[in-house]
ROFI-927203 format. One line per 8 residues: their letters; for each residue y, z, x of N, C-alpha, C. Coordinates in nm, 3 decimals, decimal comma. Each point is the difference from the previous one (the first is absolute). Layout:
BEGIN
A) Y:Z:X:Y:Z:X:Y:Z:X | ...
! end
This chain:
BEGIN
XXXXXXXX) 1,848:-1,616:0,219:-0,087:0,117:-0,009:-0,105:-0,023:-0,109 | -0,146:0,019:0,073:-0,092:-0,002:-0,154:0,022:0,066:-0,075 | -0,057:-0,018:-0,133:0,036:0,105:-0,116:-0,162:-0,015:-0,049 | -0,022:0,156:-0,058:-0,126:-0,004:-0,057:-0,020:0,104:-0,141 | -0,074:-0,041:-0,089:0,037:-0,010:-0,107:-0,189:0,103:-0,014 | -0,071:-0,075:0,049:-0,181:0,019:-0,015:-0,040:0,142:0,040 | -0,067:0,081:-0,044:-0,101:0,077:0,083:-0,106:-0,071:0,088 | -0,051:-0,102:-0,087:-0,067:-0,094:0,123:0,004:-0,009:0,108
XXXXXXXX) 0,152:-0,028:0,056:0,061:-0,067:0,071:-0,128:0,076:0,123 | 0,035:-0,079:0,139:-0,052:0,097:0,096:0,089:0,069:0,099 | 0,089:-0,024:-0,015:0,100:0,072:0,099:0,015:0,163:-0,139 | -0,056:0,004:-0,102:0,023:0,108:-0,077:-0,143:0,075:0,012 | -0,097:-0,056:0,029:-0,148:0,024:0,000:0,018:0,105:0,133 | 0,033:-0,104:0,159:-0,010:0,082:0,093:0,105:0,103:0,013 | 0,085:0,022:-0,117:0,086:0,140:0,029:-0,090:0,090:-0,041 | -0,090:-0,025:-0,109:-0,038:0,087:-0,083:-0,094:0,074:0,112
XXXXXXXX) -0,085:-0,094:0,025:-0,107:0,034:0,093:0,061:0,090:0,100 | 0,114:-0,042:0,079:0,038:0,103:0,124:0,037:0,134:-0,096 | 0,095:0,014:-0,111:-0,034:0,115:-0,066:-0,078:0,095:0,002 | -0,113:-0,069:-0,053:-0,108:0,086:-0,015:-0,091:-0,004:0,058 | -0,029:-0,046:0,097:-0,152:-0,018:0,104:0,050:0,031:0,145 | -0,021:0,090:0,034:0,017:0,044:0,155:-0,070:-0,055:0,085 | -0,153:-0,069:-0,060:-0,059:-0,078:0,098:0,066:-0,097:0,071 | 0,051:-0,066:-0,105:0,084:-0,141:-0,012:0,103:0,019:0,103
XXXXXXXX) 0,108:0,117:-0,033:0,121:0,032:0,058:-0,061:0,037:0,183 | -0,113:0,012:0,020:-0,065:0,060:0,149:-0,001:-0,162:0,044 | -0,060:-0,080:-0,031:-0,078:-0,150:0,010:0,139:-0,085:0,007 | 0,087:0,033:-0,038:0,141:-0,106:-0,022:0,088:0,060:0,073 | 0,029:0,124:0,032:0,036:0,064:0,047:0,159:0,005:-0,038 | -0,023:0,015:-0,133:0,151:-0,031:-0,086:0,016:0,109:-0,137 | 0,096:0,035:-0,053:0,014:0,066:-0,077:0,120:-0,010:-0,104 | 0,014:0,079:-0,084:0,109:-0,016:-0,114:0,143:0,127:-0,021
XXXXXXXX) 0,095:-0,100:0,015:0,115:0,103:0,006:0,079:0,013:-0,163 | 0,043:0,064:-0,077:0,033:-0,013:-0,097:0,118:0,060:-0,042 | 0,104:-0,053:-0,006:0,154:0,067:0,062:0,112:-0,073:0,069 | 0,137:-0,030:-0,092:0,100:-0,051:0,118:0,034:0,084:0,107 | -0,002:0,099:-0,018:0,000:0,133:0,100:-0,047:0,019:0,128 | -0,164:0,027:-0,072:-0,086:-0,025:0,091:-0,046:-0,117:0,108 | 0,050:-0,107:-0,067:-0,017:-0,145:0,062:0,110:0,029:0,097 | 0,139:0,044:-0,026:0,077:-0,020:0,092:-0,025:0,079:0,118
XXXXXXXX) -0,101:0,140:-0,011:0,007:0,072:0,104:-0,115:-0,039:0,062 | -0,132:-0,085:-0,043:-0,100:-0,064:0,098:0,080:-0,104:0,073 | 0,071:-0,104:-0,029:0,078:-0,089:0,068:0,064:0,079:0,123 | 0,095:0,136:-0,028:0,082:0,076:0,058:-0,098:0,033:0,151 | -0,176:0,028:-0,047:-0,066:0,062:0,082:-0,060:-0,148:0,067 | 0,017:-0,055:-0,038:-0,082:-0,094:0,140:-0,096:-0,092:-0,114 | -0,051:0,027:-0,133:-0,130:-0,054:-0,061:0,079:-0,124:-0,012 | -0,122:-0,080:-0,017:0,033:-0,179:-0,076:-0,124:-0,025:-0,051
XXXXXXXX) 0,104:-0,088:-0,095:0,000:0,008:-0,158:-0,125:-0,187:-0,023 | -0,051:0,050:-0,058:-0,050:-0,130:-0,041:0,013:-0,106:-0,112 | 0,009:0,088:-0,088:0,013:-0,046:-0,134:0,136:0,130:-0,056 | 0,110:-0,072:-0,112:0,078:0,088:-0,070:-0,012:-0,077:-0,146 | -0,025:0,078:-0,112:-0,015:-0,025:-0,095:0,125:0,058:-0,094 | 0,089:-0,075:-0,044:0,114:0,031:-0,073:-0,023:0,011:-0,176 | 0,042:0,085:-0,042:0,002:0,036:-0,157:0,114:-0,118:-0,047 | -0,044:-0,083:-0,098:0,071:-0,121:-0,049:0,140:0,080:-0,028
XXXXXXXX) 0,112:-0,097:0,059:0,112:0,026:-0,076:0,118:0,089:0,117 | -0,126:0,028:0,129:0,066:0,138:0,113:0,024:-0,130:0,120 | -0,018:-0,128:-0,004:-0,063:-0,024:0,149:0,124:-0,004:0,070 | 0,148:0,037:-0,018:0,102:0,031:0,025:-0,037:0,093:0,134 | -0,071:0,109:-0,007:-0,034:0,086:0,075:-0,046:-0,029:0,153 | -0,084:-0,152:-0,028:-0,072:-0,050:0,115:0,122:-0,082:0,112 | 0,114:-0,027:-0,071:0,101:-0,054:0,091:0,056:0,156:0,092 | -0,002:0,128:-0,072:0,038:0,081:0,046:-0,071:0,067:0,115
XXXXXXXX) -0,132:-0,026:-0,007:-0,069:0,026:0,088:-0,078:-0,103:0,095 | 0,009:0,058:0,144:-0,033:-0,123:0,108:-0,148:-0,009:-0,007 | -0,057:-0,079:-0,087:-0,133:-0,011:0,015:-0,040:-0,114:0,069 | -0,027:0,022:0,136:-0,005:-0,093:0,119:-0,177:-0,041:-0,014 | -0,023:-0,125:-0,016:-0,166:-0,044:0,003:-0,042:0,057:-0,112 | 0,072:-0,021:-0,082:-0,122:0,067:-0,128:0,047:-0,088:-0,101 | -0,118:0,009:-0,144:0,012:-0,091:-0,115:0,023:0,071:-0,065 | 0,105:-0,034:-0,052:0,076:0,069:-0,109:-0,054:-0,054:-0,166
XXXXXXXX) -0,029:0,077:-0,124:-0,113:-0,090:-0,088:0,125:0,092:-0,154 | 0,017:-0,028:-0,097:0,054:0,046:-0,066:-0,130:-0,002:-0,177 | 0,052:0,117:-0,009:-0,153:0,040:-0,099:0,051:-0,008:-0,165 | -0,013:-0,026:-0,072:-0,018:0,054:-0,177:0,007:0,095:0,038 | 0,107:0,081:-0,143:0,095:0,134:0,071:-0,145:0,065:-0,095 | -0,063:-0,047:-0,118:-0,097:0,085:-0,100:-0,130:-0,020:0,116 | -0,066:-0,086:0,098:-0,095:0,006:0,067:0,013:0,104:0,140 | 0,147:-0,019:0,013:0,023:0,100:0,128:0,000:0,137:-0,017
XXXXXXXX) 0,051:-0,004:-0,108:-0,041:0,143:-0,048:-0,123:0,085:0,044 | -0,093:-0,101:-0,082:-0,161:0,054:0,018:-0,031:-0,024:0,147 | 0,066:0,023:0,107:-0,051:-0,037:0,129:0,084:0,122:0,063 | 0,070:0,094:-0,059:0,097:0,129:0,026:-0,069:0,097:-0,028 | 0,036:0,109:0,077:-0,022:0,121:-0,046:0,125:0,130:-0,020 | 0,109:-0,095:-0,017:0,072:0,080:0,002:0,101:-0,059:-0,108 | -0,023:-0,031:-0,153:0,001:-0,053:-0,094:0,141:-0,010:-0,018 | 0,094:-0,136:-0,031:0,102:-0,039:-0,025:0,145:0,043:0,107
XXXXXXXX) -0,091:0,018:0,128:0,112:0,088:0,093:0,024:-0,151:0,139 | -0,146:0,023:0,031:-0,059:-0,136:0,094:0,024:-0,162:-0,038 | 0,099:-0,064:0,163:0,066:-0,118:-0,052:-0,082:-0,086:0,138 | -0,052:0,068:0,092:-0,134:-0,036:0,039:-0,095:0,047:0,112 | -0,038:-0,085:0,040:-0,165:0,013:0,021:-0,016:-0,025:0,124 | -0,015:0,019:0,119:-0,041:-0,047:0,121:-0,162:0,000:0,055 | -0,066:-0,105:0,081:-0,101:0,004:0,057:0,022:-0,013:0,132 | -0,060:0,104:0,057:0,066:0,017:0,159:-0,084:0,015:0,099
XXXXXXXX) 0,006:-0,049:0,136:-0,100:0,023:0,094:-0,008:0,164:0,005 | -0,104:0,051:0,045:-0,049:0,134:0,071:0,052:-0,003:0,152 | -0,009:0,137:0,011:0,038:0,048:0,166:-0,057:0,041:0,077 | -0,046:0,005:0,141:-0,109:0,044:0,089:0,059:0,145:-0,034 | -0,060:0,094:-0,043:-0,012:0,177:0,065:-0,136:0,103:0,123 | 0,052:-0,126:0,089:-0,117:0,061:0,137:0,099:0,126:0,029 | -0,074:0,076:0,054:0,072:0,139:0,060:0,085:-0,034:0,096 | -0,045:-0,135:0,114:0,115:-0,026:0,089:0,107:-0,064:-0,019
XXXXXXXX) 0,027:-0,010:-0,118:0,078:-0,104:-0,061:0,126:0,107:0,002 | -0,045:0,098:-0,014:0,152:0,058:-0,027:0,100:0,049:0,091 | 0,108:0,003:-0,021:0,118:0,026:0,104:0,116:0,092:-0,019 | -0,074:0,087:0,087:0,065:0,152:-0,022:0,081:0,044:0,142 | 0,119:0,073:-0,028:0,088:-0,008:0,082:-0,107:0,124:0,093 | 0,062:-0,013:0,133:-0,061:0,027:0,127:-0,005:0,141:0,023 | 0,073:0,091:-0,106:0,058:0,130:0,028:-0,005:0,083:-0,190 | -0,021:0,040:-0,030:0,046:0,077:-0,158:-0,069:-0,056:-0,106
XXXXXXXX) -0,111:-0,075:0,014:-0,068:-0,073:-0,078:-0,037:0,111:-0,116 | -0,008:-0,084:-0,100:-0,025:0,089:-0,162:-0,067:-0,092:-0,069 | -0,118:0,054:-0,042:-0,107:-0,083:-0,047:-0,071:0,099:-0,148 | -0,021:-0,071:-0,109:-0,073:0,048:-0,095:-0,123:-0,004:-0,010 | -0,114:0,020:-0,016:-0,154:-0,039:-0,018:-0,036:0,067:-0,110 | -0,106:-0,121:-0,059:-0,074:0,027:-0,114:-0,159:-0,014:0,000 | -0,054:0,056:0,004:-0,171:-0,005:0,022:-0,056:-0,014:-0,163 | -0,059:-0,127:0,014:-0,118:-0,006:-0,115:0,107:-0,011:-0,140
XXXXXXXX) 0,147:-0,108:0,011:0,031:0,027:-0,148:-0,101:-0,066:-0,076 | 0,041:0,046:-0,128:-0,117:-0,134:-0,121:0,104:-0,034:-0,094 | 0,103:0,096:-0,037:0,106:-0,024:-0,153:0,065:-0,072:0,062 | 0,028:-0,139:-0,070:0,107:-0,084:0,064:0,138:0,068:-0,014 | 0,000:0,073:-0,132:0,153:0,034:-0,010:0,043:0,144:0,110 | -0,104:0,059:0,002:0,010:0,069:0,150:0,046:-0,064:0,104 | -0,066:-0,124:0,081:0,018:-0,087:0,066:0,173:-0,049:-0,008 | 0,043:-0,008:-0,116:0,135:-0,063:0,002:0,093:0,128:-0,032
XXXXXXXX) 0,009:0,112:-0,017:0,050:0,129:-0,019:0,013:0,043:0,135 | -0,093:-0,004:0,095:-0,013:0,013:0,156:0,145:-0,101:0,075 | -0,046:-0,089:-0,038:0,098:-0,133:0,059:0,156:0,031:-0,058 | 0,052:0,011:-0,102:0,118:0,086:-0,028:0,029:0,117:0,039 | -0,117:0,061:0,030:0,045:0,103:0,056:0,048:0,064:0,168 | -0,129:-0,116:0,048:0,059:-0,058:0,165:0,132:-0,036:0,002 | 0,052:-0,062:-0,099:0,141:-0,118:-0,005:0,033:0,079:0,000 | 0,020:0,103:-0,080:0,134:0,079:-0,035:0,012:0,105:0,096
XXXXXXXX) -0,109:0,016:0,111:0,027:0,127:0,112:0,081:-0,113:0,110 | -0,041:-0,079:0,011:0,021:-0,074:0,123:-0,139:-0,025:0,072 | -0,110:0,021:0,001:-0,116:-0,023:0,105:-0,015:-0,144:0,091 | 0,000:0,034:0,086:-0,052:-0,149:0,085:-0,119:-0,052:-0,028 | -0,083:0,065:-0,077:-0,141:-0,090:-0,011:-0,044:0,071:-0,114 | -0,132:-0,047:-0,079:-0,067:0,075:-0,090:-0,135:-0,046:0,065 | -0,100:0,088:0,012:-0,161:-0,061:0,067:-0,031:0,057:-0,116 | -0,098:-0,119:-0,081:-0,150:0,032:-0,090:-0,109:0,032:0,079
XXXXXXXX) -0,066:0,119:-0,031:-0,152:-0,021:0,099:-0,072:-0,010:-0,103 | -0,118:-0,084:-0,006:-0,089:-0,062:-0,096:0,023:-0,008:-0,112 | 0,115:-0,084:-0,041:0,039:0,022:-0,185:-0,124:-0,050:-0,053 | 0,015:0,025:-0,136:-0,142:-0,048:-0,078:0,086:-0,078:-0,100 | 0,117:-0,062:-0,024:0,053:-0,105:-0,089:0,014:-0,047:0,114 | 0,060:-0,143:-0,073:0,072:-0,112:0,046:0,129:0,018:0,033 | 0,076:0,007:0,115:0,164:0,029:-0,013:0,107:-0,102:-0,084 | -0,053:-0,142:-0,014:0,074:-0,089:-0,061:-0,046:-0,012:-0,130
XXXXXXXX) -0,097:0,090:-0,081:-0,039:0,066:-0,117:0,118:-0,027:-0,098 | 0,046:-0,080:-0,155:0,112:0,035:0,006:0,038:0,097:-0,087 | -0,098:0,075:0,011:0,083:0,178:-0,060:0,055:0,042:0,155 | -0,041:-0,015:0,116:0,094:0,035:0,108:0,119:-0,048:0,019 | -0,003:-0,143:-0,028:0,149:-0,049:0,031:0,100:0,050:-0,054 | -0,064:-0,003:-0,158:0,057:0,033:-0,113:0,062:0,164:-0,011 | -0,070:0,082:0,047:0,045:0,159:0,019:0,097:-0,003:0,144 | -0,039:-0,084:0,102:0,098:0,058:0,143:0,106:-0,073:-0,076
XXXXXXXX) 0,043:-0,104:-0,098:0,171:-0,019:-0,022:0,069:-0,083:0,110 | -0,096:-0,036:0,079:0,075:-0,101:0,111:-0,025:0,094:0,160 | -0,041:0,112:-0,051:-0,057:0,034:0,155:-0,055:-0,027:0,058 | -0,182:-0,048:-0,065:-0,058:-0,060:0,092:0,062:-0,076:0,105 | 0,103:-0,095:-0,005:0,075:-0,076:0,080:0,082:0,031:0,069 | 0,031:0,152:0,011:0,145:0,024:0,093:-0,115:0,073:0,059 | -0,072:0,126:-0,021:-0,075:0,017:0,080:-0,127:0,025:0,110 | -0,005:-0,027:0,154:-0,070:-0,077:0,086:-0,098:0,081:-0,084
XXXXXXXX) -0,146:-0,085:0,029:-0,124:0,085:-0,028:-0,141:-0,048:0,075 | -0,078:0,080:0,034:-0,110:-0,027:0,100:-0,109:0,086:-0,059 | -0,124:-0,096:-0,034:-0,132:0,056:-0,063:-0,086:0,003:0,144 | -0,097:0,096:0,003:-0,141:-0,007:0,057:-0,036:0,096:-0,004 | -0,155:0,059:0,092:-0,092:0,084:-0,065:0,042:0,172:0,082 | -0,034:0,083:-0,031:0,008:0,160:0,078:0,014:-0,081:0,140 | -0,128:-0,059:0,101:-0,002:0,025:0,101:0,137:-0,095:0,061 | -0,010:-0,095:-0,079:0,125:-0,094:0,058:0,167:0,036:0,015
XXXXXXXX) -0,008:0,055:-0,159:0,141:0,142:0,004:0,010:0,072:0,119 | -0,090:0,079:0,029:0,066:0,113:0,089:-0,037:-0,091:0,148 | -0,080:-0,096:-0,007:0,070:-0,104:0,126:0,146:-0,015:0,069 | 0,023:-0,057:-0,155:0,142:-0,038:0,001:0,080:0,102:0,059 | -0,006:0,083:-0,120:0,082:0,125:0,096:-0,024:0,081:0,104 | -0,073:0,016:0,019:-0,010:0,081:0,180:0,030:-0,106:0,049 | 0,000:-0,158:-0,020:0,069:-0,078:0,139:0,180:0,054:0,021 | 0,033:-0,016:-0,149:0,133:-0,007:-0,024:0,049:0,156:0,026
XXXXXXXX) -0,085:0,120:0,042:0,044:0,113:0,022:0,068:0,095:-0,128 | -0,088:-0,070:-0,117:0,051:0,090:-0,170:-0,061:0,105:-0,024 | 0,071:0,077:-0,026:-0,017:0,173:-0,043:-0,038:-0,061:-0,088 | -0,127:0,077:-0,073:-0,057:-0,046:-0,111:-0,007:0,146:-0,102 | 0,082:0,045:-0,111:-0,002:0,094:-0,085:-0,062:-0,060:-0,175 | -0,150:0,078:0,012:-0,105:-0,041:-0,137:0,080:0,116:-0,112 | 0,020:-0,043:-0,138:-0,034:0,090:-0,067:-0,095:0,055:-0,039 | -0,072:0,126:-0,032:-0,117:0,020:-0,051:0,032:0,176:-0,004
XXXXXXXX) -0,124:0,014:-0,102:-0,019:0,165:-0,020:-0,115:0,043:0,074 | 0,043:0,005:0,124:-0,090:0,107:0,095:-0,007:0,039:0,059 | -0,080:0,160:0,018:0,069:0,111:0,022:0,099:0,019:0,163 | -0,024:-0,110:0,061:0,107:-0,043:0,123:0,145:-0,063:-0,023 | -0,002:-0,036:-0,112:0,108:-0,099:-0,018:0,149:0,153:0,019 | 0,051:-0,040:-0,036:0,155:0,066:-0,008:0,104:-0,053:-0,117 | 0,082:0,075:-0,023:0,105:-0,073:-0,082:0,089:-0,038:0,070 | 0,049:-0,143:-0,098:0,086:-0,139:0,100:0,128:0,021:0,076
XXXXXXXX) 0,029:0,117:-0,096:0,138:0,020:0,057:0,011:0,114:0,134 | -0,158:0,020:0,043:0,029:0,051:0,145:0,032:-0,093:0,133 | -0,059:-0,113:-0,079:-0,002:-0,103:0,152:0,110:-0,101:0,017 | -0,038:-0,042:0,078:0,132:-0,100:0,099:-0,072:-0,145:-0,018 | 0,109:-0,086:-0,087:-0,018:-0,136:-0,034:0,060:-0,129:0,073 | 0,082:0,067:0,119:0,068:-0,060:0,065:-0,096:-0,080:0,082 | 0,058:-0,094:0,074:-0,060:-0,073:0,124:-0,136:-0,080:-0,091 | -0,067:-0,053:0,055:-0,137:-0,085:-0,024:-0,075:0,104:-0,102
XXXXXXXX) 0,038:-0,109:-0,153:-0,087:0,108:-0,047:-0,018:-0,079:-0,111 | -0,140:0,030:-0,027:-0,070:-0,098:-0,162:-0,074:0,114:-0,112 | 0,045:-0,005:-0,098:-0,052:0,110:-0,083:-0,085:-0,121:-0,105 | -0,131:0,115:0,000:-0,143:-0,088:-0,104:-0,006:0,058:-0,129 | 0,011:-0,053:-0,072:-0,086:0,039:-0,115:-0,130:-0,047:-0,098 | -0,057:0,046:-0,051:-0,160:-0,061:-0,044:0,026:0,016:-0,149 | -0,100:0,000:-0,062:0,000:-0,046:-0,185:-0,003:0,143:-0,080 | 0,052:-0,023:-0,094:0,040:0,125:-0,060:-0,113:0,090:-0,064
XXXXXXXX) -0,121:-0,050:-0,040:-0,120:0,078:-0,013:-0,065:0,069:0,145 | -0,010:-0,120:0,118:-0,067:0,039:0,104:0,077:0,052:0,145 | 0,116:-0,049:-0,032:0,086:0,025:0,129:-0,062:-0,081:0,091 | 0,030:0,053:0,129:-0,024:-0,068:0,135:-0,158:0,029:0,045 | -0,080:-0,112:0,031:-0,136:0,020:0,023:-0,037:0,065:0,141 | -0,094:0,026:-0,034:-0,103:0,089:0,135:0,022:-0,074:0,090 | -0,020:-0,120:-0,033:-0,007:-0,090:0,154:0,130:-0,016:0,076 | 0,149:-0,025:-0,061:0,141:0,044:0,043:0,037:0,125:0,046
XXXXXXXX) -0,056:0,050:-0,098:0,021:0,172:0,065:-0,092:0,030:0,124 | -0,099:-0,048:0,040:-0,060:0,038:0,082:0,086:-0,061:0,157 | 0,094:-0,052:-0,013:0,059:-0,066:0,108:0,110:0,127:0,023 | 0,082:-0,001:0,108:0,058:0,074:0,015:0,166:-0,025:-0,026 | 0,039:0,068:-0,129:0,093:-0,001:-0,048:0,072:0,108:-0,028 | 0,160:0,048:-0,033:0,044:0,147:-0,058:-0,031:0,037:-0,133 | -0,088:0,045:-0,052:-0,005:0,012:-0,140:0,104:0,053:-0,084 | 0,057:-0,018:-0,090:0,122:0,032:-0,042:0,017:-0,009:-0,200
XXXXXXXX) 0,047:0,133:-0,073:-0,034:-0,033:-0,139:0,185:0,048:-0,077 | -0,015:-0,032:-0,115:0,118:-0,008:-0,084:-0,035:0,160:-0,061 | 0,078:0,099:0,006:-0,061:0,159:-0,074:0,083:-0,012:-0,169 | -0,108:0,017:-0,110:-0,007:-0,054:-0,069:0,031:0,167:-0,124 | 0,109:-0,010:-0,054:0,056:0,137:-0,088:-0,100:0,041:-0,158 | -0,040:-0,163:-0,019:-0,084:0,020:-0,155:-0,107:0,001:0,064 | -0,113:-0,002:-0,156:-0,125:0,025:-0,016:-0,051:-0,171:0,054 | 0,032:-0,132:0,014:-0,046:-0,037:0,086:0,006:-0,069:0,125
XXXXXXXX) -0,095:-0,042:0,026:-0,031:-0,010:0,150:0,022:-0,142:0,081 | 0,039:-0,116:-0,093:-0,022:-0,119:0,086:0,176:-0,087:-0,091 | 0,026:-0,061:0,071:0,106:-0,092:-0,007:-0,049:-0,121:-0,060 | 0,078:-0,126:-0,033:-0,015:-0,140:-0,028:0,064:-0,011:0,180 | -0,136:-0,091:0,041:-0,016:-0,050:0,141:0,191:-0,019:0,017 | 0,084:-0,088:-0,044:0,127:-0,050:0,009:0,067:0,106:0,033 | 0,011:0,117:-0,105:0,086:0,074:-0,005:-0,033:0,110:0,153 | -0,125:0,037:-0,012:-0,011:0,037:0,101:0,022:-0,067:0,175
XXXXXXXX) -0,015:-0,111:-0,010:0,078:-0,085:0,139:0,107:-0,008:0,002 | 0,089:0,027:-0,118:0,155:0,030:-0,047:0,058:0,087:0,074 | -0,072:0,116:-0,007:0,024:0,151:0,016:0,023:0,010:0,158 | -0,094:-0,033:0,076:-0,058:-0,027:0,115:0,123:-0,063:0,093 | -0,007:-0,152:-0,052:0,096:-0,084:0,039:0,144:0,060:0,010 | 0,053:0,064:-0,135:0,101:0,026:0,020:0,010:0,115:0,105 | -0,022:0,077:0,048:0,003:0,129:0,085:0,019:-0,084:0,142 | -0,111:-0,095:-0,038:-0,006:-0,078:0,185:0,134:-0,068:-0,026
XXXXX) 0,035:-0,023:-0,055:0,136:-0,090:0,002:0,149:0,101:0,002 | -0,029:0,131:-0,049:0,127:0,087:-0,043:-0,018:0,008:0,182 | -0,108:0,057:0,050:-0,035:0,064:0,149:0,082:-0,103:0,095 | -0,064:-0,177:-0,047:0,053:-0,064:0,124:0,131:-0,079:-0,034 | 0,099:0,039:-0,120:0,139:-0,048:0,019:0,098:0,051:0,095
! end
C-alpha cells in the first residue's frame, strides 16, 4: 500500500480539488466520501470506489472492507487530518464514481408508489436533511426538480449520513417531472399556501402518490403550481408561517406513511 506523507503529493492535490470544485467533480464525474460509515453504505448502494485513502496507523480497516478495483493509499495521520472535516473522528476518505439520476432510471413498484420531490433546492444541508428524511419514511424515490447545488456537494453527503446512497433519486426539469408521472399514473399532492390548498390530514395518501415540496422562503413556483396538482398545507398553531423544507416533508411523509401501513 502507498503511503503518503506530502501535501504535494497528487493523489492529495486531486482530493482536494474534487472537494472543493464542483466543476471538476461534473468533468470527472467523481466525488468525495468521508466516513467508515458512509463508505460502507455507498458500497452497500451500488457506488465504486476509486481511490480509499486510509488515516496512518487504521489500514486494518481496509482488510475489513471489500474494496474491489480500488487503490487503497494510506495518509500521515497530522496531513489527513487537514483533508477531514470531521476532525479526529475520520479514519477515511473515499473517491467514488457518480450515478446516472435520469428520471427513467428509476424503479418504482407497479402499484403504491411513494415518491418525495424537491423543486429548486440550493442548501446542501437541506438537500441531505431531505435524504434522511426519505430514509427514515421508507420512500421509493426522491425527484429533485431543478436543484441549484451540486448533489455530490460534500456538505450533501456529509448531512444525508449515508442516505444519499440508500436512497433511489432522479433529477430533471418541471416539464420532465410531471412527464414522468402522468406516465407512471402519480397522484401528485404540492405543498403550498393557497387559498385552494386544504389541510393534509383531509386527504388520502394511499395508492400512487408523490408529495412536493419547494424552498422555504419561496415554496413551490408558479410554474409547478400551474400544472395540475392537489394543493395541500401543514395548519400552523404559532405566529409563524413556514417550516425548515425537511421538517415539513417530515410531517407530510409521515401521515402518507401512518395512512398506507
Amino acid at each position: 500500500m502507498q503511503f503518503i506523507s506530502s501535501p504535494q503529493n497528487g493523489h492529495i492535490k486531486e482530493l482536494k480539488i474534487f472537494q472543493e470544485k464542483a466543476k471538476k467533480r461534473r468533468q470527472e464525474q467523481l466525488f468525495c466520501i468521508e466516513g467508515e460509515k458512509e463508505i460502507r453504505h455507498a458500497l452497500a448502494g451500488g457506488f465504486r470506489l476509486k481511490n480509499v485513502f486510509v488515516k496512518e496507523a487504521n489500514t486494518k480497516i481496509v482488510s475489513d472492507i471489500a474494496f474491489a478495483n480500488c487503490e487503497c493509499i494510506e495518509v500521515n495521520a497530522a496531513l489527513f487530518e487537514t483533508l477531514c472535516y470531521r476532525k479526529n473522528t475520520s479514519t477515511l476518505i473515499g473517491v467514488a464514481h457518480m450515478k446516472e439520476h435520469q428520471l427513467e432510471g428509476l424503479k418504482l413498484p407497479k402499484k403504491n408508489a411513494f415518491i418525495l420531490i424537491a423543486e429548486a433546492p440550493e442548501k446542501p444541508g437541506n438537500i441531505g436533511a431531505l435524504l434522511r428524511t426519505a430514509d427514515a419514511i421508507g420512500v421509493d424515490a426522491m425527484i429533485l426538480v431543478d436543484p441549484k447545488t451540486d448533489l455530490y456537494n460534500p456538505n450533501v453527503v456529509r448531512s444525508s449520513v449515508g442516505c444519499l446512497f440508500n436512497v433511489p433519486i432522479g433529477i430533471g426539469t418541471i416539464a420532465e417531472t410531471f412527464s414522468f408521472l402522468e406516465q407512471k399514473e402519480i397522484n401528485i399532492f404540492s405543498a403550498a399556501l393557497t387559498e385552494k390548498a386544504k389541510a393534509y390530514t383531509l386527504h388520502d395518501f394511499r395508492g400512487n402518490t408523490a408529495i412536493a415540496v419547494g424552498t422555504e422562503d419561496l415554496g413551490l413556483s408558479k410554474n409547478w403550481l400551474a400544472h395540475n396538482t392537489t394543493e395541500i398545507y401543514i395548519p400552523m398553531a404559532g405566529e409563524n408561517d413556514s417550516l425548515n423544507v425537511s421538517v415539513a416533508a417530515g410531517i407530510l411523509l409521515a401521515e402518507a406513511r401512518r395512512q398506507r401501513n
